[in-house]
C-alpha positions as protocol buffer text, in pm:
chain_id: "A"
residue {
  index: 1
  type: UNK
  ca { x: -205 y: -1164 z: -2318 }
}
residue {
  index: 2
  type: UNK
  ca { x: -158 y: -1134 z: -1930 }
}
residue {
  index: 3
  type: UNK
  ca { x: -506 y: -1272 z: -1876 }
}
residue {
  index: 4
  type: UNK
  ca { x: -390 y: -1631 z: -1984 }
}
residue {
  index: 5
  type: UNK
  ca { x: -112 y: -1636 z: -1733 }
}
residue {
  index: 6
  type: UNK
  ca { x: -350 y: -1582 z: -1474 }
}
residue {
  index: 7
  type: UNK
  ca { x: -437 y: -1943 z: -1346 }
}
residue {
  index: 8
  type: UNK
  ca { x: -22 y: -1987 z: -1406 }
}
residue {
  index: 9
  type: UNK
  ca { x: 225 y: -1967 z: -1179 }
}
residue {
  index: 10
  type: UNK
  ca { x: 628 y: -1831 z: -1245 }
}
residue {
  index: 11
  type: UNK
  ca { x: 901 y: -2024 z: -1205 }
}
residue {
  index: 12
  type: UNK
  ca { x: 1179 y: -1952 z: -967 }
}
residue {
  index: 13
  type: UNK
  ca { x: 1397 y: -1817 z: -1258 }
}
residue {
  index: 14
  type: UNK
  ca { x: 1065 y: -1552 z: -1317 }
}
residue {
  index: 15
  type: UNK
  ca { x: 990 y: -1479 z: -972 }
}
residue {
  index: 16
  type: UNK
  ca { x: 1406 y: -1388 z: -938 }
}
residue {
  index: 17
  type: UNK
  ca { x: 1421 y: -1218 z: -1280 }
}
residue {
  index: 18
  type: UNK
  ca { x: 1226 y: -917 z: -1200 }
}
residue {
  index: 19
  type: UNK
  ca { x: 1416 y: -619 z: -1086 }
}
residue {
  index: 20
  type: UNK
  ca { x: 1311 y: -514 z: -695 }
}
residue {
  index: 21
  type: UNK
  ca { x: 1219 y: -206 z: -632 }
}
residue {
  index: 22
  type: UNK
  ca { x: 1495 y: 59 z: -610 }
}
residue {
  index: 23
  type: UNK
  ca { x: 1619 y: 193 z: -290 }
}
residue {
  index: 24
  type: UNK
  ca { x: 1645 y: 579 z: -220 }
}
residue {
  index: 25
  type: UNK
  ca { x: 1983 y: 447 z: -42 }
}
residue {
  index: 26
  type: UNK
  ca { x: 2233 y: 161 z: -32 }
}
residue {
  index: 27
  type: UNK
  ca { x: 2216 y: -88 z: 227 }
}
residue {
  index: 28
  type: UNK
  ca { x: 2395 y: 56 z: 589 }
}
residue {
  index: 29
  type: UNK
  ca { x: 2295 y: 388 z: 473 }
}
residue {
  index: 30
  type: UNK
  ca { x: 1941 y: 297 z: 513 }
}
residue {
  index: 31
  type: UNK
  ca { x: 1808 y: 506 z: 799 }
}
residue {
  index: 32
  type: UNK
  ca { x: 1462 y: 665 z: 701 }
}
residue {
  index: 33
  type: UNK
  ca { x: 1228 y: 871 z: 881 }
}
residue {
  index: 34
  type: UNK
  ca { x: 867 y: 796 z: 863 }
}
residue {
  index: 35
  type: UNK
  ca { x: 758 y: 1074 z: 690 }
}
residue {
  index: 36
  type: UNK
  ca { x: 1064 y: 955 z: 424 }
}
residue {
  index: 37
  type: UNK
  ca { x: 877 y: 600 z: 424 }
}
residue {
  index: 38
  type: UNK
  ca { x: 520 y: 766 z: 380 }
}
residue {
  index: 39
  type: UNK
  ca { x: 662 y: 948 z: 85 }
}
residue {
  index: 40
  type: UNK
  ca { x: 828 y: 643 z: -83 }
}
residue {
  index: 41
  type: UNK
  ca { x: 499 y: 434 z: -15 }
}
residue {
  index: 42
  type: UNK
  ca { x: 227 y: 650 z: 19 }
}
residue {
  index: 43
  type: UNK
  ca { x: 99 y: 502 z: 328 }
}
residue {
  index: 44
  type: UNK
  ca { x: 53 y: 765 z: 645 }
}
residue {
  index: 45
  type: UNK
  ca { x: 240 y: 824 z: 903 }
}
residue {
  index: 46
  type: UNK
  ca { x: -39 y: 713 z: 1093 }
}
residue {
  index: 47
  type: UNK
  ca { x: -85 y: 388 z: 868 }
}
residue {
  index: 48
  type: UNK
  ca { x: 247 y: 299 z: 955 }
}
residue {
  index: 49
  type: UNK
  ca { x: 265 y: 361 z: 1331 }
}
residue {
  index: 50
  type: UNK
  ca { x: -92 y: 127 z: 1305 }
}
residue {
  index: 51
  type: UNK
  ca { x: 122 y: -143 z: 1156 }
}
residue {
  index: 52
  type: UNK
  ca { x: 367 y: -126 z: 1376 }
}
residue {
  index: 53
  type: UNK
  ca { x: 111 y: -105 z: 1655 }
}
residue {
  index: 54
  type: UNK
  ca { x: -92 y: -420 z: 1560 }
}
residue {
  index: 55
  type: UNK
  ca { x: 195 y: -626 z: 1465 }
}
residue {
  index: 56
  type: UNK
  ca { x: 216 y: -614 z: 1103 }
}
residue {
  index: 57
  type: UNK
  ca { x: 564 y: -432 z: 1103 }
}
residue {
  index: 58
  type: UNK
  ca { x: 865 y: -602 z: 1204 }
}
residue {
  index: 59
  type: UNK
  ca { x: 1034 y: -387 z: 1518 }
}
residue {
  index: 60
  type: UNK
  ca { x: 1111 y: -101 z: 1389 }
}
residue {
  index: 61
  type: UNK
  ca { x: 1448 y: 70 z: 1499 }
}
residue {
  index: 62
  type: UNK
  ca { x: 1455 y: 381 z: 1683 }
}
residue {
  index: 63
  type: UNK
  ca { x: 1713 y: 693 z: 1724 }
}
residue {
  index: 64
  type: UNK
  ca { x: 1869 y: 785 z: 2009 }
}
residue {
  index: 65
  type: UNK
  ca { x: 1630 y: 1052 z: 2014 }
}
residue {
  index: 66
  type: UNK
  ca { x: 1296 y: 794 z: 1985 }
}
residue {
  index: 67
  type: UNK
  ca { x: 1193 y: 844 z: 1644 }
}
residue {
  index: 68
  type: UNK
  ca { x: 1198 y: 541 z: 1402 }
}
residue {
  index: 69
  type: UNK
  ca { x: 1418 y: 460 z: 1161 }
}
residue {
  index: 70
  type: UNK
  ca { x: 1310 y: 217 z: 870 }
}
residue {
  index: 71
  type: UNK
  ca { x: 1536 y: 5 z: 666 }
}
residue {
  index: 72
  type: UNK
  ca { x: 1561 y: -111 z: 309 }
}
residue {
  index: 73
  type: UNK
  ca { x: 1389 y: -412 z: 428 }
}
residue {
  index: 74
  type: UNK
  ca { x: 1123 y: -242 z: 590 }
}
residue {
  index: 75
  type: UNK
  ca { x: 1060 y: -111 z: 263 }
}
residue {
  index: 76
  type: UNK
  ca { x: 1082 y: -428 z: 102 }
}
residue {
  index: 77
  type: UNK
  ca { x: 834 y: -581 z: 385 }
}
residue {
  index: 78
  type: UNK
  ca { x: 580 y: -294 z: 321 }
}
residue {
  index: 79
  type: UNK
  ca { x: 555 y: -335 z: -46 }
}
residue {
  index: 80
  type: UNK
  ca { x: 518 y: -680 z: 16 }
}
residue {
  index: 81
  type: UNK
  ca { x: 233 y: -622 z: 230 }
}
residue {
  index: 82
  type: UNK
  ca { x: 112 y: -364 z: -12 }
}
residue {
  index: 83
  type: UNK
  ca { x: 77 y: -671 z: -234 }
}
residue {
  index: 84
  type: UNK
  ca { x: -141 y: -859 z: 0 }
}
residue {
  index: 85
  type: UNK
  ca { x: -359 y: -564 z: 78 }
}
residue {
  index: 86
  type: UNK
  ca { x: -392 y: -577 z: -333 }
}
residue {
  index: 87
  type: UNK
  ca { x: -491 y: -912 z: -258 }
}
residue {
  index: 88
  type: UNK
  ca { x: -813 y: -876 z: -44 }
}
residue {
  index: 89
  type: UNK
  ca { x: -619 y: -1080 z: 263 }
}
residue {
  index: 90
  type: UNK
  ca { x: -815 y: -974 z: 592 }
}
residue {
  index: 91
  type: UNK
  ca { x: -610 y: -773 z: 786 }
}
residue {
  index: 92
  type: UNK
  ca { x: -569 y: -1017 z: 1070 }
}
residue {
  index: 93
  type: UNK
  ca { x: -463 y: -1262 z: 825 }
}
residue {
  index: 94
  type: UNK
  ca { x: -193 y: -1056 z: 701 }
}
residue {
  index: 95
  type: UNK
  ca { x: -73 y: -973 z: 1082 }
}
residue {
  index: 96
  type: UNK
  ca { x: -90 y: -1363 z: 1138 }
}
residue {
  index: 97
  type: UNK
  ca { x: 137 y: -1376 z: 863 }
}
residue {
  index: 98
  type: UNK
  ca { x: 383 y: -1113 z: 997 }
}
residue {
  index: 99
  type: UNK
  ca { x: 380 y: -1338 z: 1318 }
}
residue {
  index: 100
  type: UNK
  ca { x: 469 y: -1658 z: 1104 }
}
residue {
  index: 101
  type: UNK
  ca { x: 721 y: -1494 z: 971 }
}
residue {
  index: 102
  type: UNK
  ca { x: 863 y: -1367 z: 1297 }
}
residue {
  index: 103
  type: UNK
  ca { x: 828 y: -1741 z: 1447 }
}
residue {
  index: 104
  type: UNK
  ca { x: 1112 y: -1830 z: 1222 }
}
residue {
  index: 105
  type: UNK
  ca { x: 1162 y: -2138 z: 945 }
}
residue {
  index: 106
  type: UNK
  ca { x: 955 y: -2396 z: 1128 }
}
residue {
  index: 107
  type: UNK
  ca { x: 629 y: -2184 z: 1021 }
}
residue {
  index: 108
  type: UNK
  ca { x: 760 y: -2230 z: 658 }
}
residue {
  index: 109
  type: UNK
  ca { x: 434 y: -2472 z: 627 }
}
residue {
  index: 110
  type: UNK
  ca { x: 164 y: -2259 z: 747 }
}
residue {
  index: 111
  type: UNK
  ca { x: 313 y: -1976 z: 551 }
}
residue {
  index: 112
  type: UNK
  ca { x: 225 y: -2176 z: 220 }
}
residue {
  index: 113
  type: UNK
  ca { x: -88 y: -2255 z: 307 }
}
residue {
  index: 114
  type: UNK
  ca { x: -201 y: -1915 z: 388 }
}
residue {
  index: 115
  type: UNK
  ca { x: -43 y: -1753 z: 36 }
}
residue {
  index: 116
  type: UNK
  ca { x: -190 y: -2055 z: -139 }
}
residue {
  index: 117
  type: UNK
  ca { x: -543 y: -1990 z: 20 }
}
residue {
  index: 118
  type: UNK
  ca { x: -472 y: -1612 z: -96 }
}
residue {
  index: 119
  type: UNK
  ca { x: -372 y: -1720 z: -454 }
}
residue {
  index: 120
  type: UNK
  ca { x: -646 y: -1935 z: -521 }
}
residue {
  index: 121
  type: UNK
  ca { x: -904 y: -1664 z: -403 }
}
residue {
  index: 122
  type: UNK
  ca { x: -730 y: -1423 z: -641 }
}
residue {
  index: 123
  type: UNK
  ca { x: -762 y: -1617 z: -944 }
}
residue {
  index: 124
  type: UNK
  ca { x: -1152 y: -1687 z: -843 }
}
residue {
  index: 125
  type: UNK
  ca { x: -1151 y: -1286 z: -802 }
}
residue {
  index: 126
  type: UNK
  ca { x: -925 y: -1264 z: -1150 }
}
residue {
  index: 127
  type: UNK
  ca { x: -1212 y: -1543 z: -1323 }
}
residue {
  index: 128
  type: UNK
  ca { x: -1520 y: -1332 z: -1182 }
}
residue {
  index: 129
  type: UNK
  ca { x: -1389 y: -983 z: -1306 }
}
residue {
  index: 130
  type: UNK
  ca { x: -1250 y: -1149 z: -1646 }
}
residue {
  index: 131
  type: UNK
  ca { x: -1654 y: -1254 z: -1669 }
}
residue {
  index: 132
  type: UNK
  ca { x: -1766 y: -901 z: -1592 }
}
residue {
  index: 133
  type: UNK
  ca { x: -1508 y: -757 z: -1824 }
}
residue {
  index: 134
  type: UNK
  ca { x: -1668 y: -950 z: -2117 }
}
residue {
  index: 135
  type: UNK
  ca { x: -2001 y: -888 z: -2008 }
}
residue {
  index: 136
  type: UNK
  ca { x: -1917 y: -449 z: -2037 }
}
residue {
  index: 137
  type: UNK
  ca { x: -1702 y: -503 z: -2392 }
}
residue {
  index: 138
  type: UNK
  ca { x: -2044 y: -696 z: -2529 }
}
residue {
  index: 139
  type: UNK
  ca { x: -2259 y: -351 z: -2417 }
}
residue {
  index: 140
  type: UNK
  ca { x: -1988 y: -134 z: -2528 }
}
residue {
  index: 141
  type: UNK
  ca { x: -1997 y: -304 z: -2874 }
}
residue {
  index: 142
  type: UNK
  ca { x: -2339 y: -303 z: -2915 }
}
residue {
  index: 143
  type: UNK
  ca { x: -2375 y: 62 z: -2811 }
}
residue {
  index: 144
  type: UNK
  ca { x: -2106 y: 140 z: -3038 }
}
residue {
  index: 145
  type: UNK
  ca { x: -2299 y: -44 z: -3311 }
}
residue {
  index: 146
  type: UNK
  ca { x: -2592 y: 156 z: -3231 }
}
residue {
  index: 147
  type: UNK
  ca { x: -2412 y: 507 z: -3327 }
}
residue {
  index: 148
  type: UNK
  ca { x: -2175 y: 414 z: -3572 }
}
residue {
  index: 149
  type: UNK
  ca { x: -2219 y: 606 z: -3872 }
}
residue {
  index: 150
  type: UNK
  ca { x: -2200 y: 348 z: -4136 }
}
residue {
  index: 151
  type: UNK
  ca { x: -2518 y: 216 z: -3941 }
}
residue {
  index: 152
  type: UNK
  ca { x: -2790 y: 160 z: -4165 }
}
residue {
  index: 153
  type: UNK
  ca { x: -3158 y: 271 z: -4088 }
}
């Protein structure tokens, strides 16, 4: 049951085990539009240019002509962050993030302590919904019970 891993964590073999996300193209053929990359991640165009505005998105490359071009790991980087929207981070913490990241290896530190802080609220969040969940399946049962036909009067 998935619920039991919860308060688990994987190990490096796990974490490297699960296939990434495919790519709509191989890697030096990666040149796609936004409205390619809203598409593929169902964020807006507007979403994205936001990200990009506020610092969330890496520099994003642009045409001759001045329209961006993502990469496969500006996919990879907005899934990612899809992840910690799924998360509840704030989104200043996951643009403080982006910046760690940008500040190179030295941040590694502060990185760890901000997805550790992140984990730990998710398996509070995880814990409080597990409660709820048993709290509905109880009514569910008992309303069940109430209209079951082998009920007796």
């Amino acid at each position: 049951m998935t619920v039991a891993r919860v308060g688990q964590r994987q190990t490096n073999t796990e974490a490297h085990c699960a296939a990434p996300e495919p790519h709509m193209r191989p890697d030096g053929q990666d040149q796609y539009t936004i409205g390619e990359v809203a598409a593929f991640t169902g964020l807006s165009a507007h979403t994205l240019r936001w990200y990009e505005r506020i610092g969330l998105m890496p520099h994003v490359d642009r045409s001759h002509t001045g329209q961006r071009r993502f990469t496969n790991r500006d996919l990879d980087w907005l899934a990612f962050v899809g992840n910690l929207r799924l998360t509840g981070m704030p989104v200043a913490d996951m643009v403080a993030y982006a910046e760690l990241v940008r500040a190179g290896e030295h941040t590694f530190g502060e990185r760890h302590a901000l997805l550790e802080s992140t984990r730990a609220d998710v398996v509070r969040r995880i814990a409080e919904l597990q409660g709820t969940l048993t709290v509905l399946d109880r009514k569910i049962d008992t309303y069940a019970a109430a209209h079951s036909p082998n009920r007796t009067a």
